[in-house]
N, C-alpha and C positions, 0 to 999 in steps of 0.2 A: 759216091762222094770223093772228090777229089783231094788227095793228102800230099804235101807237099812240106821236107824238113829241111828248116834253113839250117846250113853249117856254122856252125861258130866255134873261137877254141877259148877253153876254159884256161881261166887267165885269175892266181889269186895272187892280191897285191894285200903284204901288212905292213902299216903307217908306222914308223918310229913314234914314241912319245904315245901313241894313241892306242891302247889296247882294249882289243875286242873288235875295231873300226876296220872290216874287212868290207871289200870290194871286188864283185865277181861279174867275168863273161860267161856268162851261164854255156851251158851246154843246148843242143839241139831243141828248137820250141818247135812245133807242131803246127801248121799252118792249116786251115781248111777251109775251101772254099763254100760257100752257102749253096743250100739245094738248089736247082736253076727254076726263077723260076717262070709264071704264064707272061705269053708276049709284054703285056700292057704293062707289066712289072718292070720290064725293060727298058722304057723309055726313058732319057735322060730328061732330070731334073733340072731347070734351068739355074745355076748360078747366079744367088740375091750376094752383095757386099754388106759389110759387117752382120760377121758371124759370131762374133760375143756376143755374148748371152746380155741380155737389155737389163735393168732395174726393173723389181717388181711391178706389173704393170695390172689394175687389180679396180679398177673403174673400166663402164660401161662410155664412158666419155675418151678411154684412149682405146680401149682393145675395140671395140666395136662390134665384139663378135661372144659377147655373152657371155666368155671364160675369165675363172678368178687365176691366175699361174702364181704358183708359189713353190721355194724351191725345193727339191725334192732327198738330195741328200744333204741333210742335218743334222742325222744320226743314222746307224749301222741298218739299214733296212732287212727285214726278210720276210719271207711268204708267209701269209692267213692259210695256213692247209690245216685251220680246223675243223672236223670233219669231213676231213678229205673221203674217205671211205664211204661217206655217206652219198656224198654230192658227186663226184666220181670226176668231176671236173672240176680244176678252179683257175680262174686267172687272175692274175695279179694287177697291180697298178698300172697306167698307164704311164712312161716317163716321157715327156716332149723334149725336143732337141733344144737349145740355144736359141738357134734358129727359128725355131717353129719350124720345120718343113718337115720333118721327120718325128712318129715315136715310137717306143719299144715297149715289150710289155711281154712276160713268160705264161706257157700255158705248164698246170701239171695234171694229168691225169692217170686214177689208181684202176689197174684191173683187174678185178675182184678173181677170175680164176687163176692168175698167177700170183697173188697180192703183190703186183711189181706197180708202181710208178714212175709213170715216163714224163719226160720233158721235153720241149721247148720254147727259142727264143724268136721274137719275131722281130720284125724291120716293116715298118708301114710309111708309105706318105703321106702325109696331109693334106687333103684334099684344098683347093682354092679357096680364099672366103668366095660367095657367092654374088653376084653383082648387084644391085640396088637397084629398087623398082623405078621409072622412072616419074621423078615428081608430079604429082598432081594438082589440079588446079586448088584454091581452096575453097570454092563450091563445090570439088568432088568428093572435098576427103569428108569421111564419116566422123559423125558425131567424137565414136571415143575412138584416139588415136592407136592402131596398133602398129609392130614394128613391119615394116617393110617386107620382113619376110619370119618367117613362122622360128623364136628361137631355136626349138627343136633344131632345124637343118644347121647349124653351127654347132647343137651338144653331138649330132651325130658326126662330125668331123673326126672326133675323139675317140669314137666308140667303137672298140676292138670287133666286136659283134657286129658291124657293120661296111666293113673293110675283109670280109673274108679273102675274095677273090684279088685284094692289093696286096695282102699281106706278105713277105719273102720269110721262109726260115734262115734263119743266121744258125742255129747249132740245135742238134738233136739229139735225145739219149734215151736208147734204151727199147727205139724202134725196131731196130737190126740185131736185136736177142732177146732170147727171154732167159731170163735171169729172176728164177721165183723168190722172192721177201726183197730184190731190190732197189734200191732209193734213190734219186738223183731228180734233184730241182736243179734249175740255173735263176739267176735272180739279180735286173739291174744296176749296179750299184752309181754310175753315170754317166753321162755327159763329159768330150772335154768341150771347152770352152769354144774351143772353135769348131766343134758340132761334127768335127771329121773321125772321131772316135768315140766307141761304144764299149764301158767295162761293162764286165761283167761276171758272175762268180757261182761256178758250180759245185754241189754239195753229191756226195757218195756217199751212200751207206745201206746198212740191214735193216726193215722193216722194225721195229719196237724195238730192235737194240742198240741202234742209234749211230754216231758219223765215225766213218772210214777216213776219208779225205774229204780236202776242199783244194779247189783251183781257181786259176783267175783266168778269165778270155778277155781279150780285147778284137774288135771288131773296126779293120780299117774302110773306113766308107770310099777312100778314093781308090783301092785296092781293090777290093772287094771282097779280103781275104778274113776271116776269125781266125785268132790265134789263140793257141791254147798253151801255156806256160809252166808246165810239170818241174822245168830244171831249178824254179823257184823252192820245191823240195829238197831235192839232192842239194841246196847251195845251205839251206837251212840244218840239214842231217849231218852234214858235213862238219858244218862248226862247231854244232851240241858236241858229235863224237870227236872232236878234239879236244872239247872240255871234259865235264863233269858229267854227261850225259852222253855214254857210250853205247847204250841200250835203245839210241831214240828211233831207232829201228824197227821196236818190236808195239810202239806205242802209234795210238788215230789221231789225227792230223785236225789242227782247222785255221787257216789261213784266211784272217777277214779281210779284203781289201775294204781298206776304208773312201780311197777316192783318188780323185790326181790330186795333187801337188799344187797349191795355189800359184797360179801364173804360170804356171805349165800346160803341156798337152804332151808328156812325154813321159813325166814322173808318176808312178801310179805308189802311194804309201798304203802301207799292209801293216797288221801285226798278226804272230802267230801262236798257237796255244801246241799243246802235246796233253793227252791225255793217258792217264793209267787208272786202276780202278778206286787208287784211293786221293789222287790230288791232280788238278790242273797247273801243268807250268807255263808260264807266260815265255817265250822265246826270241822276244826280242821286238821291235819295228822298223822294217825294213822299208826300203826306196828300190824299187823297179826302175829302170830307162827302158820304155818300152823301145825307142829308136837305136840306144847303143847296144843294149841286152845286157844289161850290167845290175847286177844284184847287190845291192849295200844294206848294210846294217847301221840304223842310226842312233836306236839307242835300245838297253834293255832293262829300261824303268817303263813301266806300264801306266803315261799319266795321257792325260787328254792331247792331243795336235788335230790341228789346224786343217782344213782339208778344203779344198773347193765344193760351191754347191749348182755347178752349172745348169742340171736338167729342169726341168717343170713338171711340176705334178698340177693338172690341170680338175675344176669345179666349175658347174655351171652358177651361175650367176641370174637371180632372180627376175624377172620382168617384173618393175610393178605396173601396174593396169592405170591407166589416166582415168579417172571419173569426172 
C-alpha cells in the first residue's frame, strides 16, 4: 500500500477581540492510496453533469427503477455490530452518491482466535439501469401486466453481496497485524455534494474496554487518493493544554464528524469529546478545510448545527401486482 505525506507548516493565528477562536495549518496528513484493484475496476466512469445531489425522488413514476432514496446523514450514524461475535460478519448500510453512480458501505469482521476485528471501506459503481424490453403489441401483452423486467434486477443494483468482484477497497485495518482484543470500524459519514468526496470515520479501540481514538478519512475520487487526518488531534491537544486541560494527553479520544458544511465540498464540521473514568468533556466544534488544511474552532457550547445531508440511503419500493 502505497503512503504518501503531504508537507504542510503548522501555522497558529489568535484573533484579537475573539478568544478561544483559533485557526490552524495542521501538520503532515497521511495520504493512501486504495488497494489496486481487478482490470474491469478500472475502467473510467463516463462523466454525467449535475452532480448535486437531486430532491428526494421517492415515486416509482420519477425513479423508474424501484428505489425509495432518502437522505442519509440526518443524524450521527454508526455500525449494528450487534452480535458481532456471533455472526462474525457484518455490513453496514449502503450510502449512494449524489450522483447515483457510485456507493459506499463498510464491512467488519471479528476473529474469534485472535478476538480482533477487522475493517473495511468499500468504493462500488452502480451498475446501468437496464434497458427496456421492447414494446409489445397489445394483442401480445398478457392478461396481468408485469414490469418489463423483473424488480429484483434494479434491488440488486444496490446489493453489496452482489458486486463482489466491482467492488475497490478504499481503506483497510487491521489485515497487515494481528493485534489480539483489537477494534477498529470505519463508518460512512457522507457524501459531498458534488459526489467527488467520500468522509468518512474510523474508530480504535480494546475489545470490551472500549475507544482509544477516533479519526476522519476523506476519500478524493478524482485523486484517487484516502486521506487520513491524525493532525486534527495534535491541533485539538494543543489548545486543551494551553488551557485548563493539561493532562489531555493521558485521556481517549472521540472525534465525531458530523458532515460537510452546507454548501461546501471543503469544510468537513466535527465535534470532540475526551474521556477519563469519571466524566466526559465536550472539546469544542471544530471546522476542517479539507483543501486549505486548516483546523478551526468554532465554538465550545455543545448545541445542535446544521450539517449537509447529501448521500442516499436507498429501499426497495413495492411492485403492486395489476389484477
Amino acid at each position: 500500500m502505497k503512503v504518501r505525506r503531504a508537507k504542510r507548516i503548522t501555522l497558529i493565528l489568535l484573533f484579537a477581540g475573539l478568544p478561544g477562536l483559533i485557526c490552524f495549518a495542521d501538520e503532515p496528513a497521511i495520504q493512501v492510496a486504495p488497494m489496486p484493484a481487478p482490470p474491469r475496476e478500472s475502467q473510467p466512469v463516463p462523466q454525467t453533469p449535475g452532480g448535486n445531489a437531486p430532491l428526494s425522488i421517492d415515486t416509482l413514476s420519477n425513479t423508474q427503477d424501484y428505489m425509495r432514496y432518502e437522505p442519509y446523514n440526518t443524524f450521527p450514524r454508526e455500525l449494528d455490530l450487534w452480535n458481532l461475535e456471533g455472526k462474525k460478519q457484518i455490513l453496514s448500510d449502503v450510502v449512494v452518491s449524489p450522483d447515483r453512480r457510485y456507493f459506499a458501505y463498510s464491512e467488519v469482521i471479528f476473529m474469534p482466535r485472535d478476538r480482533q476485528t477487522l475493517a473495511r471501506l468499500y468504493l462500488v459503481p452502480v451498475p446501468p439501469l437496464p434497458p427496456p424490453k421492447t414494446p409489445r403489441l397489445p394483442s401480445e401483452e398478457a392478461t396481468e401486466k408485469e414490469p418489463d423486467i423483473p424488480p429484483s434486477v434494479y434491488y440488486d443494483r444496490f446489493d453489496p453481496t452482489k458486486h463482489l468482484k466491482d467492488r475497490k477497497i478504499l481503506t483497510s485495518l487491521g489485515y497487515n497485524r494481528i493485534i489480539p482484543y483489537g477494534f477498529q470500524t470505519l463508518t460512512v459519514v457522507d457524501w459531498s455534494a458534488n459526489s467527488k468526496k467520500l468522509l468518512y470515520k474510523q474508530k480504535t479501540g480494546i475489545l470490551h474496554l472500549g475507544l482509544r481514538t477516533s479519526d476522519i478519512w476523506v476519500y478524493d475520487m478524482d485523486k484517487g487518493v484516502a486521506t487520513i487526518y491524525p493532525a486534527v488531534h495534535r491541533v485539538i491537544k494543543h489548545y486543551w493544554q494551553q488551557r485548563n486541560l493539561p493532562h489531555i494527553h493521558e485521556l481517549a479520544w472521540d472525534i465525531q464528524p458530523l458532515g460537510w458544511e452546507p454548501d461546501s465540498d471543503q469544510s468537513i464540521l466535527l465535534k470532540a469529546w475526551a474521556y477519563d473514568k469519571e466524566e466526559k468533556k465536550f472539546l469544542g466544534l471544530w471546522r476542517y478545510d479539507v483543501d486549505a488544511g486548516r483546523t478551526r474552532l468554532v465554538s465550545l457550547e455543545d448545541a445542535p448545527v446544521p450539517v449537509a445531508a447529501n448521500g442516499w440511503l436507498v429501499t426497495p419500493v413495492p411492485v403492486p401486482t395489476q389484477k
